[in-house]
C-alpha positions as CSV (number, residue, x, y, z in Angstrom):
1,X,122.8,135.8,124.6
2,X,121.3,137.4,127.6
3,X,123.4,140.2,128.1
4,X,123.0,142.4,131.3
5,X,122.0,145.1,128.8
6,X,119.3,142.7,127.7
7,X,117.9,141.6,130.6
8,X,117.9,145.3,132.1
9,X,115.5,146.3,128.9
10,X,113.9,143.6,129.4
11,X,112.7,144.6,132.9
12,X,112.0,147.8,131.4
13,X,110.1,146.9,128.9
14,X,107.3,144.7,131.3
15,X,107.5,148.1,133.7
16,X,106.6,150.4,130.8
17,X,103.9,148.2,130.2
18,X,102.7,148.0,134.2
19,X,102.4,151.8,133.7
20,X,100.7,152.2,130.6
21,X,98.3,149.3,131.8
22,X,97.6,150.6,134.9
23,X,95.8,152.8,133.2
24,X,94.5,152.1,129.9
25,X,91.7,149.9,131.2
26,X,90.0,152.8,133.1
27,X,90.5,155.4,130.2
28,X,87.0,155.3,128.9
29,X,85.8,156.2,132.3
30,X,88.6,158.8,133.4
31,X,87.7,160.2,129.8
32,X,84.4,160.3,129.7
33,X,84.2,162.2,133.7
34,X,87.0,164.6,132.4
35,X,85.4,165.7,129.3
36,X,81.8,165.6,130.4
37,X,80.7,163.4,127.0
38,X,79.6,160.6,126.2
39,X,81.1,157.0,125.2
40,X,80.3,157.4,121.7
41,X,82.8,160.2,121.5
42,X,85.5,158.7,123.9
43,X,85.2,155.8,121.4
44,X,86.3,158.4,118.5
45,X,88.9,159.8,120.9
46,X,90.5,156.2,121.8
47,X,89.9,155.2,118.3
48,X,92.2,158.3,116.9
49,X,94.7,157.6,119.6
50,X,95.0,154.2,118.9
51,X,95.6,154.7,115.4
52,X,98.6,157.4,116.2
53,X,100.3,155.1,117.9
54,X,100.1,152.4,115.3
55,X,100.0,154.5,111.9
56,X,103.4,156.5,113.5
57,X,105.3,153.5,114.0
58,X,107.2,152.9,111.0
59,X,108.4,156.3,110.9
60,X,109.3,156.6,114.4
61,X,110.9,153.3,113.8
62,X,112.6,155.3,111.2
63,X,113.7,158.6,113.4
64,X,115.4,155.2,116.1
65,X,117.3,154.4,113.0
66,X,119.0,157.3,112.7
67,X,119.2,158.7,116.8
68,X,120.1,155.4,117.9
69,X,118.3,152.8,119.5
70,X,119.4,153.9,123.0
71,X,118.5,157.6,122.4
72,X,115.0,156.4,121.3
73,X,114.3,154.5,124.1
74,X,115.4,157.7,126.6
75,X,113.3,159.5,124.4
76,X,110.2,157.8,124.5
77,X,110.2,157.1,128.3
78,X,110.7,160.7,129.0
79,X,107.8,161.3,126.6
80,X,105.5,158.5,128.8
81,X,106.3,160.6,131.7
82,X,105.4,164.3,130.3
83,X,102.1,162.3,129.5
84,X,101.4,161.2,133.4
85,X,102.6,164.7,134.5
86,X,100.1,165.7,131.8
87,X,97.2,164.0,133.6
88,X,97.6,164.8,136.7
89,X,97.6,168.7,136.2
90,X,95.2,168.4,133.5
91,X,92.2,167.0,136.5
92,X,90.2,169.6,135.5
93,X,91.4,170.5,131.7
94,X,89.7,168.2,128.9
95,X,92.1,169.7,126.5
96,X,95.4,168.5,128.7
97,X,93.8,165.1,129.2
98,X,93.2,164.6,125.6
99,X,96.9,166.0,125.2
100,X,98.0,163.5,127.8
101,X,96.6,161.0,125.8
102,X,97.8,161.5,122.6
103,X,101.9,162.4,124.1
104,X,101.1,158.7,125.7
105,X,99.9,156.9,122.6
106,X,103.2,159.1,120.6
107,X,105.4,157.2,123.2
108,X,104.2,153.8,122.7
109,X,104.9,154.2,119.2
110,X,108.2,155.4,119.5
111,X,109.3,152.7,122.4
112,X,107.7,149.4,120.7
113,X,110.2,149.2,118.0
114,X,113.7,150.6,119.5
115,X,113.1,148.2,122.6
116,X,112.2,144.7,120.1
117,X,115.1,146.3,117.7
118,X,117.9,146.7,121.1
119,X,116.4,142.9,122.3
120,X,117.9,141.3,118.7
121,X,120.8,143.6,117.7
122,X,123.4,141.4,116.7
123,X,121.7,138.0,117.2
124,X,122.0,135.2,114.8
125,X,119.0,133.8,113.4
126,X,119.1,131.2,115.8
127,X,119.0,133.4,118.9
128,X,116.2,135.3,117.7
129,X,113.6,133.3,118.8
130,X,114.2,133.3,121.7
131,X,115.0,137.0,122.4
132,X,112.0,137.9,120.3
133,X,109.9,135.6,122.8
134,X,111.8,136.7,125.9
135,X,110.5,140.3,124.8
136,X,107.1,139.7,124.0
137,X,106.6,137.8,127.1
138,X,108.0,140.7,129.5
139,X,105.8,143.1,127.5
140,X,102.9,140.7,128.5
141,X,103.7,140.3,131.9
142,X,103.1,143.9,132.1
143,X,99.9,143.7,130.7
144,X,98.8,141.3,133.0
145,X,100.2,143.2,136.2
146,X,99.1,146.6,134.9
147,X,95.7,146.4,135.9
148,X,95.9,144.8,139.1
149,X,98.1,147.8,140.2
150,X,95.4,150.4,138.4
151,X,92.7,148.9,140.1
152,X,94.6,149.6,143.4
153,X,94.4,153.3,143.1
154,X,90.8,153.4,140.8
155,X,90.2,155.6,143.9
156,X,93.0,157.7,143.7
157,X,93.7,158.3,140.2
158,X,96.4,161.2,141.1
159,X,98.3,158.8,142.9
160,X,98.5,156.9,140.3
161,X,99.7,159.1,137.6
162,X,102.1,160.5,140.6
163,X,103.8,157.0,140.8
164,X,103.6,156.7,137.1
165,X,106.0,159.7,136.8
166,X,108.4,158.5,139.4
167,X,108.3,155.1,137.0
168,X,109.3,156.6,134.0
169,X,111.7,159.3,135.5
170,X,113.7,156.1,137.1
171,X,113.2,154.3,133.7
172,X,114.4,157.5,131.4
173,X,118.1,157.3,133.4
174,X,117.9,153.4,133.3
175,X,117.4,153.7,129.5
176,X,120.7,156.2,129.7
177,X,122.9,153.8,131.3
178,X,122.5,150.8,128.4
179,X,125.1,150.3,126.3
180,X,125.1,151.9,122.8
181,X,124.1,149.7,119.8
182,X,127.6,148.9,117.9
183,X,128.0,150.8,114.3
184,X,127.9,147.0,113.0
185,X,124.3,146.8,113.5
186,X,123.7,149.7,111.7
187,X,122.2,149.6,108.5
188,X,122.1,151.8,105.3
189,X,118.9,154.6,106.5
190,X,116.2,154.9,103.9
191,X,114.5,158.6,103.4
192,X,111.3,158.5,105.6
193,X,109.1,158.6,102.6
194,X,110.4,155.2,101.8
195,X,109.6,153.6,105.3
196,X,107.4,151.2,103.5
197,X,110.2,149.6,101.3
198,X,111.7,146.8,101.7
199,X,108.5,145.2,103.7
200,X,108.2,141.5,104.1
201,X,104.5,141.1,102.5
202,X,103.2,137.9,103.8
203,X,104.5,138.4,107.9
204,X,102.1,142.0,107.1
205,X,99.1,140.4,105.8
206,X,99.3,137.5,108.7
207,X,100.1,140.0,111.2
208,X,97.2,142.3,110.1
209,X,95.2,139.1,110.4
210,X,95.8,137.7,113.7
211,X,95.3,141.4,115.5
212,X,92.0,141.5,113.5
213,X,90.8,138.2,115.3
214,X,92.5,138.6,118.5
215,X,91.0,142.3,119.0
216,X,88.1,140.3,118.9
217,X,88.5,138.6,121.8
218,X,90.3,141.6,123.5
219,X,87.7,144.1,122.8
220,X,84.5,142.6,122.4
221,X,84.5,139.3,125.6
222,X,84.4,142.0,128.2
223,X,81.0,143.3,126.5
224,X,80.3,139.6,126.3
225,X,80.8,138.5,129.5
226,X,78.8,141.2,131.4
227,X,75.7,139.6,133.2
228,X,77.3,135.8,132.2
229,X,80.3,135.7,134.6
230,X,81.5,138.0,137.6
231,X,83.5,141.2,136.9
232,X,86.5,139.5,139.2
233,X,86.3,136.0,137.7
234,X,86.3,137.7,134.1
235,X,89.4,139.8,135.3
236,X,91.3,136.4,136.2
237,X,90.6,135.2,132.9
238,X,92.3,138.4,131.2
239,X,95.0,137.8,133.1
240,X,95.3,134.5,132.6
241,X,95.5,134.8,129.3
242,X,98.7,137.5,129.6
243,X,100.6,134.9,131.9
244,X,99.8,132.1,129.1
245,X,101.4,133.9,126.7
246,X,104.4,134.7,129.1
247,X,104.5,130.9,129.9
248,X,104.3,129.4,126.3
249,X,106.2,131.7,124.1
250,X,109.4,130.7,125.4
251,X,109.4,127.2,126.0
252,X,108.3,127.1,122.1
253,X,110.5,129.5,120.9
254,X,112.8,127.2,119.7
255,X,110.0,125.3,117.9
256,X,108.1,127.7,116.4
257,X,111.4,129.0,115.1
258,X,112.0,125.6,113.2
259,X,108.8,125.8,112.0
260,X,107.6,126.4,108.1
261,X,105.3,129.5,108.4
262,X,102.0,127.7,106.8
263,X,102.4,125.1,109.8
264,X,102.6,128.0,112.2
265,X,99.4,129.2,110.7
266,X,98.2,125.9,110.6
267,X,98.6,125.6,114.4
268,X,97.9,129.2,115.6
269,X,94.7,130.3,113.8
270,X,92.7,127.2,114.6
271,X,93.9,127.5,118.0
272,X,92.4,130.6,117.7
273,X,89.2,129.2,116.4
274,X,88.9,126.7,119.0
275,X,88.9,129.6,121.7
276,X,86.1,131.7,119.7
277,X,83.8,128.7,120.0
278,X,84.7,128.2,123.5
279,X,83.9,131.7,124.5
280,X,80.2,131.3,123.0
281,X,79.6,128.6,125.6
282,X,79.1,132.2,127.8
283,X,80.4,130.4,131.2
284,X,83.3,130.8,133.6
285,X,84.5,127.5,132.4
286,X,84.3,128.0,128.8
287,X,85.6,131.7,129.2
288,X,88.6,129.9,131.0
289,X,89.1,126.9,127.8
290,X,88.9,130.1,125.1
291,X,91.5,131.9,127.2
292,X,93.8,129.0,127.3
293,X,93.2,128.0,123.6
294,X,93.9,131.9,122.6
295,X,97.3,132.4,124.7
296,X,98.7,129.0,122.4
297,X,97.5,130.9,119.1
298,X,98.6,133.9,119.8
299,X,101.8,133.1,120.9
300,X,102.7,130.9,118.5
301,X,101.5,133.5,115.7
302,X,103.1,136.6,117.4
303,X,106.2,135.2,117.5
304,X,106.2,133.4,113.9
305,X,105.0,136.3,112.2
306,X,108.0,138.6,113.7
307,X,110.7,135.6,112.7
308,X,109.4,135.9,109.3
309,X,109.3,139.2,108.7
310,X,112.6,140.1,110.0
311,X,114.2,136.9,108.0
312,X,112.0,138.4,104.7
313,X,112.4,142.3,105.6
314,X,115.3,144.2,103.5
315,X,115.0,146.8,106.4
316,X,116.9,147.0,109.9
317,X,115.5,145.1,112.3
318,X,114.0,148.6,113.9
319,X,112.3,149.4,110.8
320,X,110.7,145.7,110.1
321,X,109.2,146.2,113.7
322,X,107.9,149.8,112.8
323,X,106.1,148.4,109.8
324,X,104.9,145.3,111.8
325,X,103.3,147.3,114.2
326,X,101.6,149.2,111.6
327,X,100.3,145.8,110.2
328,X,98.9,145.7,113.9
329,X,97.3,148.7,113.6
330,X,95.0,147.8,110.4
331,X,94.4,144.8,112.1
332,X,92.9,146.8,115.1
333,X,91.4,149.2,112.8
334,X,88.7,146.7,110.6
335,X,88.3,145.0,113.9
336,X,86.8,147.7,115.2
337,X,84.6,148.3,112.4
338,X,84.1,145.3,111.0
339,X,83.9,143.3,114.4
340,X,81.8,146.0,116.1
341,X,79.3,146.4,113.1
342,X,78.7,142.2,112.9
343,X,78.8,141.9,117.0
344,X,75.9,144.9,116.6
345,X,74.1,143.1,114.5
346,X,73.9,139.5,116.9
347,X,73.5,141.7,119.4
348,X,69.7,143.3,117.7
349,X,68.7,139.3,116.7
350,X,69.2,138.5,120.4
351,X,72.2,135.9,119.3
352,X,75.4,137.3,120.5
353,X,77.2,133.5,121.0
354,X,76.8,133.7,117.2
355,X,79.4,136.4,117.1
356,X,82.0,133.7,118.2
357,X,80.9,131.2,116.3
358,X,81.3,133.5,113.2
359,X,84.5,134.8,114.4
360,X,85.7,131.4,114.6
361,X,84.7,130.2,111.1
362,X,87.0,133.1,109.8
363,X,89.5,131.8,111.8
364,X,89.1,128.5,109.4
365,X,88.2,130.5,106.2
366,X,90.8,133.8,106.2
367,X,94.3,132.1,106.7
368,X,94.1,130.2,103.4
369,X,92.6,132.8,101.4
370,X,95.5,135.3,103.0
371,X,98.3,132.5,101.7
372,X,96.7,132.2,98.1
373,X,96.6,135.5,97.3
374,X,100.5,135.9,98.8
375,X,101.3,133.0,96.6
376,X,99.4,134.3,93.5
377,X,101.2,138.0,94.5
378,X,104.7,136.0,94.3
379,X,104.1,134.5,91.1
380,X,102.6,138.0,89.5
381,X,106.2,139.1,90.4
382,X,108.5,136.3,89.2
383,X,106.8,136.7,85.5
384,X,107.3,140.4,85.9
385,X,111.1,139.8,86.0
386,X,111.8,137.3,83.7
């Protein structure tokens, strides 16, 4: 099942993310000294970035259905390079940084999907959760190293960007050398204006609704935690949380994969819940029980909510991870404004542990309402055809 071909993209694919993460953390800054503004408009800038990576995906997914998965992959990592070369001769050009961003954010997009479609090519669906797991986890692990080895050149941001390039150069020709996916994997390819059919409903309403609660932990605790724990000690936690996920998802794999999908839910979003309550206990401790509680959640949701909607997806596998990405992206997108406007608004009253509390009640509340409506969608649909 693990293939050398596997295992070498699977290396890859934690690198990619040691590069990316390396520097993503320290955008807002290296943004903001660049262009000379202020947060508020970085915050549009990363927010419009963000949402080109996540909005493309199902048609990049799309353009890796018809180059090939191993083209795709070459592709993108040559594109993640042109965007380090892009920042380090753009020092002293806002309009090259910006650029740098955005060829960056257009090679996430492209990558995420061929490299989760090349892990389960030709995989029963007994191996997939497994490989599914095994990718999700490498990905992770990069998160978690990225920005340990960003904060090692914070000084020297050239040098970073320097050995970025080198990374992705090295990991273009890697990409090169993988075997080509066999014509048996391929599927019949959809226009690009249909990159929506075929989608598995439910897996894209519960995937749109994890990211929305865990971008509430991931954006909002580092606001949180200022003045409550140390920066280093709040660092750990992060990291923490990354090498949880790393360490769970594969020993359940097998597990969750048995699972019915309402029991998943049933386990992962009140994990979730329990770790939003955690976090409004505002200590080292209790940052350190949330993180734990989240890494079980998310892991076991992630991974269920892929299963799912490649078993439910009419699509290749490379599409069904285009258009779960997407479902990632609206996630992201009414966390941002409907998370930052309610976190504002405990911020004014003076009760910001509220903000958890309320984020964990809809961690109680959302899930069932999300299943009722799929249900009530399903039946809509079988008295349609009849």
């Amino acid at each position: 099942m693990f293939t050398g071909a596997r295992a070498a993209l699977l290396v890859s694919g934690c690198l990619v993310n040691v590069g990316t993460f390396a520097v993503y953390p320290y955008l807002a800054v290296l943004l903001r000294d660049r262009l000379g503004v202020g947060m508020a408009q970085v915050g549009v800038v990363l927010g419009l970035a963000t949402l080109v990576q996540f909005a493309s995906a199902p048609f990049t997914a799309a353009l890796a259905e018809r180059i090939g998965l191993k083209r795709c992959l070459a592709l993108a990592t040559v594109l993640y390079g042109a965007g380090a070369v892009t920042y380090l001769v753009g020092a002293d050009d806002p309009v090259l940084t910006v650029l740098a961003l955005f060829v960056s954010s257009g090679a996430g997009s492209l990558y995420s999907p061929a490299y989760r479609a090349y892990l389960v090519q030709s995989a029963t669906p007994g191996q997939r959760p497994r490989l599914v797991s095994a990718g999700n986890a490498a990905g992770s692990l990069g998160i978690a190293l990225g920005p340990v080895v960003g904060a090692l050149f914070l000084a020297e941001p050239d040098l970073l960007f320097t050995a970025n390039t080198v990374l992705y150069g090295v990991l273009a020709v890697g990409h090169l050398s993988l075997r080509r996916e066999r014509d048996v994997d391929r599927v019949a390819v959809e226009p690009f204006r249909r990159v929506l059919r075929g989608l598995a409903g439910l897996p894209f309403a519960v995937t749109a609704l994890t990211q929305y609660l865990y971008m509430h932990f991931y954006q909002y605790l580092s606001s949180f935690a200022e003045g409550r724990v140390p920066t280093a000690a709040y660092g750990l936690v992060m990291m923490g949380y990354s090498l949880g996920v790393v360490v769970v998802q594969p020993l359940a794999a097998r597990w969750v994969g048995r699972l019915r999908y309402p029991v998943a839910m049933g386990i992962g979003f009140p994990c979730m819940g329990l770790g939003m309550v955690a976090f409004a206990g505002g200590g080292i401790v209790a940052f350190a029980v949330g993180a734990v509680a989240m890494s079980v959640g998310t892991a076991v949701l992630l991974l269920k909510n892929d299963l799912e909607a490649l078993a439910g997806s009419r699509r290749s596998a490379t599409v069904t991870f285009g258009q779960q990405r997407l479902a990632a992206g609206v996630g992201s997108l009414f966390s941002g404004v409907v998370g930052g406007a309610v976190y504002g608004l405990f911020e004014e009253v003076g009760a910001l542990p509220g903000f958890w509390l309320a984020a964990a009640v809809q961690c109680l509340l959302l899930p069932p309402l999300v299943l009722a409506a799929a249900r009530r969608v399903a039946r809509s649909r079988a008295s349609r055809t009849r």
